[in-house]
C-alpha positions in Angstrom: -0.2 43.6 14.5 0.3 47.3 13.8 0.2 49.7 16.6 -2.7 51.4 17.7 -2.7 55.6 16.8 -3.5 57.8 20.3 -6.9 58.2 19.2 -7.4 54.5 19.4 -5.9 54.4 22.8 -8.0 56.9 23.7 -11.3 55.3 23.1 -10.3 51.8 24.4 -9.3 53.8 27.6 -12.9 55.8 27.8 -14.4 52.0 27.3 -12.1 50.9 30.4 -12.9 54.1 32.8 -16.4 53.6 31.7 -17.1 49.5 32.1 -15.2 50.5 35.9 -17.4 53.7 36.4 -20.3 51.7 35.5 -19.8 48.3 37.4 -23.0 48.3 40.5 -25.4 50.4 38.4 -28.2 48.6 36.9 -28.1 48.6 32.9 -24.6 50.7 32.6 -22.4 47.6 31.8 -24.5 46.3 28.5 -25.5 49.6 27.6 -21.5 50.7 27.8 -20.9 47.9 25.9 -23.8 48.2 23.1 -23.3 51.0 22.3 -19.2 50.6 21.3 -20.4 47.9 19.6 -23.2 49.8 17.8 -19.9 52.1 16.6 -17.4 49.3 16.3 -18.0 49.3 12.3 -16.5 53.0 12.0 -13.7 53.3 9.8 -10.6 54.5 10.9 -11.0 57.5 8.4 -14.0 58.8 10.0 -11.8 60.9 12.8 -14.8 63.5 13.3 -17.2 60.7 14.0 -14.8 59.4 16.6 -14.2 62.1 17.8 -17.7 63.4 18.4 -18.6 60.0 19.7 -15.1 60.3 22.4 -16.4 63.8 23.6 -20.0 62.6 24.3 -18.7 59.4 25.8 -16.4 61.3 28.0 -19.7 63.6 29.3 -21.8 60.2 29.7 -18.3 58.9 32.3 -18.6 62.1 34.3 -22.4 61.7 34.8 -21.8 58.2 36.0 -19.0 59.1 38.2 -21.2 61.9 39.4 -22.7 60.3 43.1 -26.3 60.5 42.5 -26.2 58.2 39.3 -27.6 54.9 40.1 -28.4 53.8 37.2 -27.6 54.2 33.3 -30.6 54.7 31.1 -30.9 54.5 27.5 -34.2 56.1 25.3 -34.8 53.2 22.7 -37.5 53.6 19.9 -40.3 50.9 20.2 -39.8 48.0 17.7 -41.9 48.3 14.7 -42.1 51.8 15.3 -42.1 53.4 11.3 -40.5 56.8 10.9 -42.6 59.4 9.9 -42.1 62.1 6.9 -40.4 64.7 7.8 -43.0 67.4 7.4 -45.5 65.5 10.0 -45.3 66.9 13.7 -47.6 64.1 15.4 -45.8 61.4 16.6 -47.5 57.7 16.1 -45.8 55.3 18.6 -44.4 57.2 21.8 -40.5 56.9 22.6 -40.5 54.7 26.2 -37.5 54.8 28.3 -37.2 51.0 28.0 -39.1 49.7 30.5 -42.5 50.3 29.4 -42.7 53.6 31.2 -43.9 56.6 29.1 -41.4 59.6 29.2 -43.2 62.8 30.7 -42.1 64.9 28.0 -44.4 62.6 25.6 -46.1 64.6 23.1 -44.7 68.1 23.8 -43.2 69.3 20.8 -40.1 71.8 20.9 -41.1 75.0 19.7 -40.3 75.8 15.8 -37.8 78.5 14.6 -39.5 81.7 13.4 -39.1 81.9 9.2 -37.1 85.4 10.0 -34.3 82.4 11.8 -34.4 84.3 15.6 
């Protein structure tokens, strides 16, 4: 077996700190683990992509480290929810935060950029 580069050992390290960091809080575990499995498929060439994904990961450990996280929770799109065009601004099926529970933020659109860009 060939030995693993530094940026490998970095992100098996972040998996560690984060499967510890996470053990007591409701949902951290599995979603710690889905989502390095959702990325597992990178290849090796893609070092931005890791890299982006081993910055936000790091952010996401000092959240849960952070003492008034109790739980870790993920916003998943509703199955069978169909992507719109990109020109429509109403949205169809509202994002839920998992457990059935609309967000607050439902239906409030960020506002656009002016055409001038500021």
């Amino acid at each position: 077996m060939s030995r693993l580069s530094r940026l490998q050992r970095q992100v098996l390290s972040l998996y560690r700190e984060l499967l510890r960091a996470g053990r007591g809080k409701p949902g951290a575990e599995a979603r710690v683990r889905a989502e390095f499995r959702q990325h597992a498929c990178l290849p090796r060439s893609d070092v931005l992509r890791i890299e982006y994904l081993y910055r936000r990961g790091r952010r996401q450990l000092q959240l849960l480290r952070d003492g008034h996280a109790t739980a870790m929770g993920a916003f998943v799109r509703p199955r069978g929810a169909i992507e719109e065009p990109s020109g429509a601004r109403a949205r169809k099926a509202p994002l839920e935060d998992g457990d059935g529970t609309r967000s607050p933020l439902d239906g409030v659109e960020s506002p656009g950029t002016p055409p001038n860009g500021r």
